[in-house]
Structure formats: structure tokens, C-alpha cells
C-alpha positions in Angstrom: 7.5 -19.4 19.6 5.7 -18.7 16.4 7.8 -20.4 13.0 7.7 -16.6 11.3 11.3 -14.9 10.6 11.2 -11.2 9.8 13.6 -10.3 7.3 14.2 -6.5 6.7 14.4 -5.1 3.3 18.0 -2.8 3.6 16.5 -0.8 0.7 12.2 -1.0 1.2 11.1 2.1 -1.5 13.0 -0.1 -3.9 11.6 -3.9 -2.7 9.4 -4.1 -5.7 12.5 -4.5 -7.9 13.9 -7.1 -5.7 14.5 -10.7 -6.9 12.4 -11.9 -4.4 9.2 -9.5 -6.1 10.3 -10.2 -9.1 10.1 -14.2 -8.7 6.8 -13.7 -7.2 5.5 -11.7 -10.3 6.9 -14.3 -12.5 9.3 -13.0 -14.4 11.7 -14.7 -15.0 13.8 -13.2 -17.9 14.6 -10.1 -15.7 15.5 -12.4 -13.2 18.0 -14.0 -15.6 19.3 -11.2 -17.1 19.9 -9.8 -13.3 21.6 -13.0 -12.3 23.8 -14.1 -15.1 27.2 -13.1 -13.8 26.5 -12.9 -9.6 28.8 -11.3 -7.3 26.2 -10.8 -4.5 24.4 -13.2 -1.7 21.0 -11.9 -0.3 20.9 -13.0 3.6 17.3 -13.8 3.4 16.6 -15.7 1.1 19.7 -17.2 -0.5 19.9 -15.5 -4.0 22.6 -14.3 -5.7 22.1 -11.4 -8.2 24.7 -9.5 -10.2 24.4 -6.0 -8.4 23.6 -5.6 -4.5 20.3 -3.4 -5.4 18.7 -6.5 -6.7 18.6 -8.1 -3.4 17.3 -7.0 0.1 19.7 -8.2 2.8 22.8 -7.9 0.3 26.6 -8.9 0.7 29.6 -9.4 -1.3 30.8 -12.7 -1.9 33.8 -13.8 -0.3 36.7 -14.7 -2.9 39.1 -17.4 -1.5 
């Protein structure tokens, strides 16, 4: 069993504008300007952004 988990990208032509890319590329006021009022939960990697087409394995959050 090796320790790598595949994640799939829901939306791959538009990864590079992913939070995940954009963390990697450093930039972080696009990444707080995308996250300042979340309503979203990316399944791979934990981040919450305010519109599902930031993230890559997006859902809702649940109100309770």
C-alpha cells in the first residue's frame, strides 16, 4: 500500500486558479480576497473559499 491519495480536480482546465495553485505560487492576497466570506469546503484538502470554482473537490457547507 503506497501512502499517495489521488484527488481529482472536479474542474482540471481551471486547476491553475485553484486555492491549492494559488498557495503554491504564493500568493497570498488573491487567496485572501477569495476566502474572506466562505461558504464552500474543498474535499481534498480542507479549504474553504468564497465561490465553489476556487476549489477542486467543492461542496456547500452545511448550515445547522
Amino acid at each position: 500500500m503506497s501512502g499517495t491519495v489521488k484527488h481529482d480536480c472536479k474542474n482540471p482546465t481551471e486547476h491553475q486558479l485553484h486555492l491549492c495553485q494559488l498557495k503554491e505560487k504564493g500568493l497570498l492576497e488573491e487567496i485572501a480576497t477569495r476566502t474572506s466570506n466562505p461558504g464552500y469546503l474543498c474535499h481534498n484538502c480542507n479549504a474553504s473559499a468564497n465561490q465553489a470554482d476556487d476549489l477542486c473537490n467543492p461542496s456547500p457547507f452545511i448550515n445547522r
